[in-house]
C-alpha positions in Angstrom: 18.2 -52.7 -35.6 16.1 -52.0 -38.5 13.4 -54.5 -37.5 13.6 -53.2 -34.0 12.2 -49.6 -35.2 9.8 -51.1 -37.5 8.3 -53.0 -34.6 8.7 -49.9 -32.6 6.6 -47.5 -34.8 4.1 -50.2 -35.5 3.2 -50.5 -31.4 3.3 -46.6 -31.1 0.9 -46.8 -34.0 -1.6 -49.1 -31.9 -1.4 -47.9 -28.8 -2.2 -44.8 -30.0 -5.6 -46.3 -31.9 -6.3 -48.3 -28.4 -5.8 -45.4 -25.9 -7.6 -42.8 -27.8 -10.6 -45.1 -29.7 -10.7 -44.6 -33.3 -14.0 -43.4 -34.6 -15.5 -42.4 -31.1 -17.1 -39.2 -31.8 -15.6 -36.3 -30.0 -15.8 -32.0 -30.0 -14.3 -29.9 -32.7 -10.7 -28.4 -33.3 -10.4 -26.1 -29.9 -9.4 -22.3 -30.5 -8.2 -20.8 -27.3 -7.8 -17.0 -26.5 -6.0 -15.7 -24.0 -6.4 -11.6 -23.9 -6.4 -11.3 -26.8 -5.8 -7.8 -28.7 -8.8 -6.3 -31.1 -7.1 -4.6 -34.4 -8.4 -1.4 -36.0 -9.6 -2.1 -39.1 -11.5 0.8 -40.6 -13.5 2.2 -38.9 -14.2 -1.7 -36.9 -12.2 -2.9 -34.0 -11.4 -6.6 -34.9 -10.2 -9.8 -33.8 -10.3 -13.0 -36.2 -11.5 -16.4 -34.0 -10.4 -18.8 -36.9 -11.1 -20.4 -40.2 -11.6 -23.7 -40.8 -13.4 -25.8 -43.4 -16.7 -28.0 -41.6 -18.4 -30.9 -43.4 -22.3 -30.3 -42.8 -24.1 -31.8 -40.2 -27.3 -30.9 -39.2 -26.5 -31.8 -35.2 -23.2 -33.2 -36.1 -21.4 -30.2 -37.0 -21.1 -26.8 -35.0 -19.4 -23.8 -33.5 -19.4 -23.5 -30.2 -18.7 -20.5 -28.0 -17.3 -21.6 -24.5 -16.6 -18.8 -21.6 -16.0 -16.0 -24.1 -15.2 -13.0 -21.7 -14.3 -9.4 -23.4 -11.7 -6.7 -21.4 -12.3 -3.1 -22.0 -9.9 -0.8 -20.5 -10.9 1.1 -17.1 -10.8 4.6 -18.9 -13.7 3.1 -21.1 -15.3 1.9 -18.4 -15.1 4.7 -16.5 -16.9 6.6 -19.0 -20.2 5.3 -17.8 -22.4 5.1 -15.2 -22.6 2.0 -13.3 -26.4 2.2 -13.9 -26.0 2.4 -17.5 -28.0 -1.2 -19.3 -25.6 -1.1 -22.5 -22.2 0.5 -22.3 -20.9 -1.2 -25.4 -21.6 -3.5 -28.1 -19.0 -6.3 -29.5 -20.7 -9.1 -32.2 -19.3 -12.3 -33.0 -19.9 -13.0 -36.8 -19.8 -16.4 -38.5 -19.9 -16.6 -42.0 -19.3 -18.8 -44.7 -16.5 -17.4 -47.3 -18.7 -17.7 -50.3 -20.9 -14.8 -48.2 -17.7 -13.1 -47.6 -19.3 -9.5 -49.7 -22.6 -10.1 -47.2 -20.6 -8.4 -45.0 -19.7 -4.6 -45.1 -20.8 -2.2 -47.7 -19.3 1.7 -49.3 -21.9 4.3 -49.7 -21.7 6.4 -53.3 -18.8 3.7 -54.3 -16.6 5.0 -51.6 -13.9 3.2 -49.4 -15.6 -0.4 -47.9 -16.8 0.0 -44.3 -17.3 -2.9 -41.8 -19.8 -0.7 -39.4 -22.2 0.9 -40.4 -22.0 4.7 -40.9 -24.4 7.6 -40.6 -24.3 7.9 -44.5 -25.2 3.6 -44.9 -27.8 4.4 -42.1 -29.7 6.7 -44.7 -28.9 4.2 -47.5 -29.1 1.1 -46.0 -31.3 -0.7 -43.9 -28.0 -0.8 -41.5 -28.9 0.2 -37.7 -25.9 2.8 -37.5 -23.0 1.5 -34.8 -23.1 -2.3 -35.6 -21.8 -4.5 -37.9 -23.1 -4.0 -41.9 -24.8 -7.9 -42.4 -27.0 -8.4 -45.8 -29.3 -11.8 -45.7 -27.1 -14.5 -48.0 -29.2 -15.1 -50.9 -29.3 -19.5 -49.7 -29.9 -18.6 -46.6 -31.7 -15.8 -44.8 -30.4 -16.2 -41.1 -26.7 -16.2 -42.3 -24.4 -14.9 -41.9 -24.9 -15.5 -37.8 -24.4 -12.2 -35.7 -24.5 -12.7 -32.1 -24.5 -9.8 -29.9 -22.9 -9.2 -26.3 -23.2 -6.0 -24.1 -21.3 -4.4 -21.6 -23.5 -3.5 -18.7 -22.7 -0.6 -16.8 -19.5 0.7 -16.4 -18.3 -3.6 -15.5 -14.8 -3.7 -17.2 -15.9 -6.8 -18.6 -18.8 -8.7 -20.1 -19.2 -12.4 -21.3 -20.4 -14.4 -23.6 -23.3 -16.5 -23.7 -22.4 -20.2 -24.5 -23.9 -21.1 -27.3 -23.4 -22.6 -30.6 -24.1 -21.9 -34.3 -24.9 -25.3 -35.9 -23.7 -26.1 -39.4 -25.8 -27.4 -42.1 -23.8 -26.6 -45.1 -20.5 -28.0 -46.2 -18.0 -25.0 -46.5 -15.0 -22.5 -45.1 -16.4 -20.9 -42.2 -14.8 -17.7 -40.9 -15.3 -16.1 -36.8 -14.9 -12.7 -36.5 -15.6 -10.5 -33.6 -16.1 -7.2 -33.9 -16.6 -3.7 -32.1 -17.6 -0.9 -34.1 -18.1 1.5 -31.1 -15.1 4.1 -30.8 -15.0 4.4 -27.1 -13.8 0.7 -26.8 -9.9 0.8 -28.1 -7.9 -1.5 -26.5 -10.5 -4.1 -26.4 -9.6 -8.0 -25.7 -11.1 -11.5 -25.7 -10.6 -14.8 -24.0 -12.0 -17.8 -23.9 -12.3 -20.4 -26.4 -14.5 -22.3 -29.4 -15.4 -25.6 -30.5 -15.6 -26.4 -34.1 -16.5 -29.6 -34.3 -16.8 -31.3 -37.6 -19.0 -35.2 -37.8 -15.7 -37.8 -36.9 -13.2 -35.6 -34.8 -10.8 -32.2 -34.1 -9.5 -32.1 -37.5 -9.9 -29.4 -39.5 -11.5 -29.9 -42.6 -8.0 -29.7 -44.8 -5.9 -31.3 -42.5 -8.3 -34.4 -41.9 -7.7 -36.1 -45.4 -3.4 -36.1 -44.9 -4.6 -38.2 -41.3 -5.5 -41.1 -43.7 -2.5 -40.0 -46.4 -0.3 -40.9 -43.5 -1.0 -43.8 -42.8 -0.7 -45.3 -46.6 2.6 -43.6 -46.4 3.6 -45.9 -43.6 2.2 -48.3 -44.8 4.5 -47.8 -48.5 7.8 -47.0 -46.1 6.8 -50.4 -44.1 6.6 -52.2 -47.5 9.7 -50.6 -48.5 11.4 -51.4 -45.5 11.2 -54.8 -45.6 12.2 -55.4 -48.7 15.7 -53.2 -48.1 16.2 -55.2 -45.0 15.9 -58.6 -46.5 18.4 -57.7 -49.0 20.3 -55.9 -46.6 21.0 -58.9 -44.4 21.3 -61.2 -47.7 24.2 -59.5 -48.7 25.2 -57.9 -45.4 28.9 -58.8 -46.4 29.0 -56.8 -49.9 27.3 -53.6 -48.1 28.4 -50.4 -49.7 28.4 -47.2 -47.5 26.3 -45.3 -49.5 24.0 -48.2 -48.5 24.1 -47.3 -45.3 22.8 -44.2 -45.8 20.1 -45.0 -48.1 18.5 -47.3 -45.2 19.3 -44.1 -42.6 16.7 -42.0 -45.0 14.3 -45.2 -45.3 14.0 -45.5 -41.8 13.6 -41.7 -41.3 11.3 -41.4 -43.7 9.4 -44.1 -41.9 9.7 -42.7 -38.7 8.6 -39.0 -40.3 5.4 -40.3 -41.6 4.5 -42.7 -38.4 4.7 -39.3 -36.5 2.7 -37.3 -38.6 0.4 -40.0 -38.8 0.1 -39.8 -34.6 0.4 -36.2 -34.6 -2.9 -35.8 -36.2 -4.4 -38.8 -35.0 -3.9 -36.7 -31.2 -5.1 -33.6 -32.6 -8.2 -35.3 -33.9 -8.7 -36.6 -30.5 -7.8 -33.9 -28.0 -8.5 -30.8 -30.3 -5.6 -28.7 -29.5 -1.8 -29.2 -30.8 0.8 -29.6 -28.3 4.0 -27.5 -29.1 6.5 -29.8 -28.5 5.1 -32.8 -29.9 4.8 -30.8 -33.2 7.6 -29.7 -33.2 9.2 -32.8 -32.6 7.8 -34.0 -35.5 8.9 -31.2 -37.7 12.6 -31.6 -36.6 12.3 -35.6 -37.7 11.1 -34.3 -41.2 13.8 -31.5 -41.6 16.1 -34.0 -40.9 15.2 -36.3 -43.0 14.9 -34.1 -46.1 18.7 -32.8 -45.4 19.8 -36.6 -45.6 18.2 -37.3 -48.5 19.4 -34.2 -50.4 22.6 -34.8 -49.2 22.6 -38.5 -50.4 21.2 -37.8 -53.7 24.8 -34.8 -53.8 26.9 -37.8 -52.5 25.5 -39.7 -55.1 25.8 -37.5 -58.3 29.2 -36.9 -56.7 30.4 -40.9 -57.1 30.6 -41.2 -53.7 30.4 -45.5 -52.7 30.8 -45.9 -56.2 33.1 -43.9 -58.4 35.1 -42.6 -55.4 35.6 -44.2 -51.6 35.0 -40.6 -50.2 34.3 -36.9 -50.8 37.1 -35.7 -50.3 37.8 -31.5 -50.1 34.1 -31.5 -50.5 32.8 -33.0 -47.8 33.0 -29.9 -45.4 31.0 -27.8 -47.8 28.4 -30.6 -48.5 28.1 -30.7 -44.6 28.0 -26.5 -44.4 25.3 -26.9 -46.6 23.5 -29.6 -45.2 23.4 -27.9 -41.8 21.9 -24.2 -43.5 19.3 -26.5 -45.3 18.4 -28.0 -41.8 17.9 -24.8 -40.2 16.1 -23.5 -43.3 13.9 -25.7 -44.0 13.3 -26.7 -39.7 12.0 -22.5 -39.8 9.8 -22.8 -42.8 8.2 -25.7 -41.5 7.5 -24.6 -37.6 6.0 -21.6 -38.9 3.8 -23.6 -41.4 2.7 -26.4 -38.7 3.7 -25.5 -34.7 0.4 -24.3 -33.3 -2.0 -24.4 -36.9 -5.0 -25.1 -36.0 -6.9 -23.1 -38.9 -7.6 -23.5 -42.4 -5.7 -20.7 -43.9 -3.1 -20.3 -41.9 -0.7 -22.5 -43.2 1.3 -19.9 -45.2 4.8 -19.4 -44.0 6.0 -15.7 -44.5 8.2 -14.9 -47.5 11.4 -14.4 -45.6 11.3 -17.8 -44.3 10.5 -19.5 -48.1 12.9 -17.8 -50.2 16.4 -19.2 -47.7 14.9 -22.6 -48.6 14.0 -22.2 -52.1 17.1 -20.7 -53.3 18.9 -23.7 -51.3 17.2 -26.1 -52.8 17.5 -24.7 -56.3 21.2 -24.6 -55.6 21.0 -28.2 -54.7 19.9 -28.9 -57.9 22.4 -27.0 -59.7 25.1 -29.0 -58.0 23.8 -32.0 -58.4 23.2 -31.7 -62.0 27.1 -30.7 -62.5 28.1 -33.0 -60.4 26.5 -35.7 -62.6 27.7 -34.5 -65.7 31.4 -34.8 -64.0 30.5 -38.4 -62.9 29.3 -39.1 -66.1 32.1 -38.1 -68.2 34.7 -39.7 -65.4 32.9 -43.2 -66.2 32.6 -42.7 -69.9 36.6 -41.6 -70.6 36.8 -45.2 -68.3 34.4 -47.1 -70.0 32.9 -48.0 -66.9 30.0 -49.7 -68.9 28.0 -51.1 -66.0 28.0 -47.8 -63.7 27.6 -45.2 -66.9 24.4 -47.1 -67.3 23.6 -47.1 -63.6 23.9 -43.2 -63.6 22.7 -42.4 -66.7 19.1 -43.8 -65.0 19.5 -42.0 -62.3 20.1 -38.9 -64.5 16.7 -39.6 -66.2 14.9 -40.5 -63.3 16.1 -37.1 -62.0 15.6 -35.1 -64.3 11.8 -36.5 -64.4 11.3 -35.5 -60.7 12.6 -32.0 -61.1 10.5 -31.1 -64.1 7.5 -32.4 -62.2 8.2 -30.4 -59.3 8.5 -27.6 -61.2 5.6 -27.7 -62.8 3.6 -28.3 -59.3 5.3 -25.3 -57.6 3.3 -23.4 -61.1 0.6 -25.0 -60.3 1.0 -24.9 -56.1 1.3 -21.3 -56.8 -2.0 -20.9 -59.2 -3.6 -22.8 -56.7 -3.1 -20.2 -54.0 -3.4 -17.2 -56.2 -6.9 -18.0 -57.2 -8.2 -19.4 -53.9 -7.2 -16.7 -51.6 -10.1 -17.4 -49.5 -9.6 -21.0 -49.2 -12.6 -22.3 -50.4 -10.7 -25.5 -52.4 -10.2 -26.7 -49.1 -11.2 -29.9 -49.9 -8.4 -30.8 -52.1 -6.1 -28.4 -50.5 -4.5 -31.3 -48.6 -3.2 -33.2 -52.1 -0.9 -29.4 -51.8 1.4 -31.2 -49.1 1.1 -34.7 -50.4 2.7 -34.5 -53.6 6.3 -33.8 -52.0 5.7 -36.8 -49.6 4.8 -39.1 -52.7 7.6 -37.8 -55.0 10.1 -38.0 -51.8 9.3 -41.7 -52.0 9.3 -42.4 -55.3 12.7 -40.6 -55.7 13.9 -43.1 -52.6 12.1 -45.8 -54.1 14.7 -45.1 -57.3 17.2 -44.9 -55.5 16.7 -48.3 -53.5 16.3 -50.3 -57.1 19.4 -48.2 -58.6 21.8 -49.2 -55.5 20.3 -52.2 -54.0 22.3 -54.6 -51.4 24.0 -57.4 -54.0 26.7 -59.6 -54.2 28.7 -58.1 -56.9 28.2 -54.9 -55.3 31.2 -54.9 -53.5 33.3 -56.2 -56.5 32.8 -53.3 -58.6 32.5 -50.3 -56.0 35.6 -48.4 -56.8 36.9 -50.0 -60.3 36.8 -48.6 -63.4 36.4 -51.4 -66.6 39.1 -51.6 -68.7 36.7 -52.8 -71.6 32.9 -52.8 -72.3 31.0 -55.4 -70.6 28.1 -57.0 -72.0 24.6 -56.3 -71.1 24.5 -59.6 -69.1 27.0 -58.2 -67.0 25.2 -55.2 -66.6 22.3 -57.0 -65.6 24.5 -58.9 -63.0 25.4 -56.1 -61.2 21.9 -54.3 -60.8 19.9 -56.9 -60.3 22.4 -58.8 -57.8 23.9 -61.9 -59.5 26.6 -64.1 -57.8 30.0 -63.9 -58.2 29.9 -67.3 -60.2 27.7 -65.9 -62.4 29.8 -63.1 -63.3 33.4 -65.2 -62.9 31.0 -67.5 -66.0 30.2 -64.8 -67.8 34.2 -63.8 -67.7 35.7 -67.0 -68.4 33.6 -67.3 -71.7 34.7 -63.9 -72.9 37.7 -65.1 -72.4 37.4 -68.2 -74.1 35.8 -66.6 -77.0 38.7 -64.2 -77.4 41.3 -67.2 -77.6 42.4 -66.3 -74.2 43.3 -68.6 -71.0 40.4 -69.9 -69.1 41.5 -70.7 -65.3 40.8 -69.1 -62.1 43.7 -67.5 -61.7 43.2 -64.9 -64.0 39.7 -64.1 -62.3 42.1 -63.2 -59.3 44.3 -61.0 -61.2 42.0 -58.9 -62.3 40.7 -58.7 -58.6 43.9 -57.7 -57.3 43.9 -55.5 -60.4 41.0 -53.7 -59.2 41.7 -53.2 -55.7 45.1 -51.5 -56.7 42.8 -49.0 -59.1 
């Protein structure tokens, strides 16, 4: 079955680059507007037409208005004559973040105005009514204002396609802006173009496309592996095992998906709902499984204990709140992004989902301590060691994510703006990376053996040695551990034939 979805993923994966061409140069990431609403901002109406980061170009890389129609009201309208030549004035500004004070200005130090006012008129070179725009000090022509009139008393007036070309790496803001009073109530539709040199992606996102598909690539290689041990030792399969391939092959399947996700997005320039979201649900998914496994493990369950027990409804009550958490966070954060900075979920939906997880690690941690002293007071030599890994490993991943949600949240503190874009994608990475590596850990801790079975549920009597230690993580045979018995035995003065070897099975089922 296994082998079946890797062949599966792999097809979807080349069909994908055959249909769609990869490296056929295409458009930019489309923004669509459909009546859309202009803010008051000061003393500015306003609406924002995206962010996005765009690697120069000089023909390469542009914004490009298409069909751009704005909606005034029919009182406005009706306050002019239909002989009138300009009834109102709406700009589109394009700007590069690093200009971001270019725009806008305070006369005598007082509040910041977008428009300029009759007391900027006298103190600026600013033409009172339009949009305050100082020369950038690389570039005289930016920022870009391009200017559209309303004719007449015409409730509406359009755009002229056109499109601002891009010479300068950087994150590039669109606003459009009314600063004329009579025109509340304003909206917009239509569309733009960015288009950066190979495809639809936005700047950040375009890096993760090619992040994906090593993370395949690692989940393939991982894959295989597991599986080949898997049907070695199909027999001797523990059900924690099971599990453990469940999150290996959802982890694949996450990563395939985000891998074609993107690949579509760079191709067709707009993000279909469903298909994101589709992809959001896989990964919510597969992070509940894999918290829950790692609970299930620092509980003993496969291995100390056959099952949870009382516990297991409330390990499922959570596991079904840390879905919905974490499936919120995430739709909010991906469904429908298309720009640069706005990938920032609101604080309602990140706090459910970090106090959950922070209460995943408390219980985890005393769970672990409970499983550790349970194998200790039984000398369980060869499992104590086991878990006492895992409990370092563990530990070394949640110190490490702490320290990256210091530094995720430095990051963001000092680049409001967004102009780190470029590296802005390693943000979302790391948990991808440290998700595998955790798995990966996992996988060496509890892989598929032949004494696995053996020694699921009993606890040693005595210490073993470290041979026997060896035997059972690494995956000796049976005879190899029945060996390493009978010479203890021997050693110790004590009988030496198989039938004690079946004793202390029987012995161990009983326990």
């Amino acid at each position: 079955m296994d082998l079946i979805l890797l062949l599966s993923y792999l097809s979807i994966i080349l069909s994908l680059l055959h249909t769609n061409g990869v490296g056929v140069g295409v458009e930019g990431s489309i923004h669509t507007y459909h009546f859309e609403p202009f803010n008051e901002v000061g003393n500015a109406f306003l609406l924002s037409g995206g962010s996005e980061g765009i690697v120069a170009s000089d023909w390469n890389s542009y914004i490009k208005f298409d069909n751009i129609t704005f909606w005034r009201t029919k009182e406005a309208a009706d306050l002019h004559s239909s002989m009138g030549h300009s009834t109102g004035l709406i700009q589109a500004i394009v700007f590069e973040a690093a200009d971001r004070d270019d725009i806008g200005g305070s006369a005598y130090g007082g509040t910041r105005s977008i428009c300029c006012t009759p007391d900027l008129a006298k103190t600026t070179s600013c033409k009172q009514g339009e949009v305050i725009r100082r020369p950038s000090a690389l570039d005289l022509n930016w920022p870009i204002v391009l200017n559209t009139h309303f004719s007449g008393n015409f409730i509406s007036a359009k755009m002229l396609n056109q499109k601002v070309n891009i010479s300068k790496t950087g994150m590039y803001n669109l606003f459009f802006i009314s600063c004329d009073p009579k025109l509340r109530g304003l909206t917009m539709s239509g569309k733009t173009v960015w288009k950066n040199p190979n495809g639809y992606l936005p700047g950040r996102m375009a890096p993760l496309m090619t992040f994906y598909i090593f993370m395949s690539l690692a989940y393939v290689a991982l894959m295989v592996v597991w599986f080949f041990q898997y049907m070695r030792f199909w027999r001797e399969i523990l059900p924690i095992q099971n599990w453990i391939t469940l999150v290996i092959a959802l982890g694949l399947l996450e990563m395939t998906l985000w891998y074609c996700e993107y690949l579509n997005f760079n191709h067709v320039g707009v993000r279909p709902v469903g298909i994101t979201t589709w992809v959001v649900t896989v990964g919510a998914v597969r992070k509940t499984v894999s918290r829950l496994l790692i609970l299930s493990i620092s509980m003993g369950y496969g291995v100390v204990r056959p099952t949870l027990g009382g516990l297991t409804s409330k390990v499922l009550l959570l596991g079904v709140t840390y879905f919905f958490a974490t499936e919120s966070l995430d739709f909010a954060e991906n469904v429908g992004t298309i720009n640069d900075i706005s990938g920032k979920a609101r604080l309602l939906l990140v706090l459910p989902a970090a106090f959950l997880n922070s209460f995943l690690v408390l219980w985890i941690f005393t769970s672990l301590s409970r499983t550790l002293e349970i194998l200790q007071a039984k000398r369980s030599s060869v499992k104590l060691e086991i878990y006492r890994k895992f409990t370092n490993a563990l530990a070394v991943f949640v110190i490490a994510s702490v320290a990256w949600i210091g530094y995720e949240v430095y990051f963001k503190a000092t680049d409001p703006f967004s102009e780190r874009w470029q590296s802005a994608w390693i943000i979302t990475a790391f948990w991808d990376i440290i998700a595998f590596l955790l798995l990966f850990v996992v996988c060496y801790l509890w892989a598929p053996s032949q004494s696995a079975q053996r020694y699921a549920y009993a606890g040693e009597a005595v210490d073993e040695d470290d041979e026997e230690a060896q035997s059972l993580a690494k995956g000796n045979s049976d005879g190899d551990i029945a060996m390493t018995k009978v010479d203890k035995e021997r050693s110790n003065g004590g009988p030496a034939h198989p039938s004690s070897l079946d004793d202390e099975g029987e012995e161990d089922k009983r326990e």
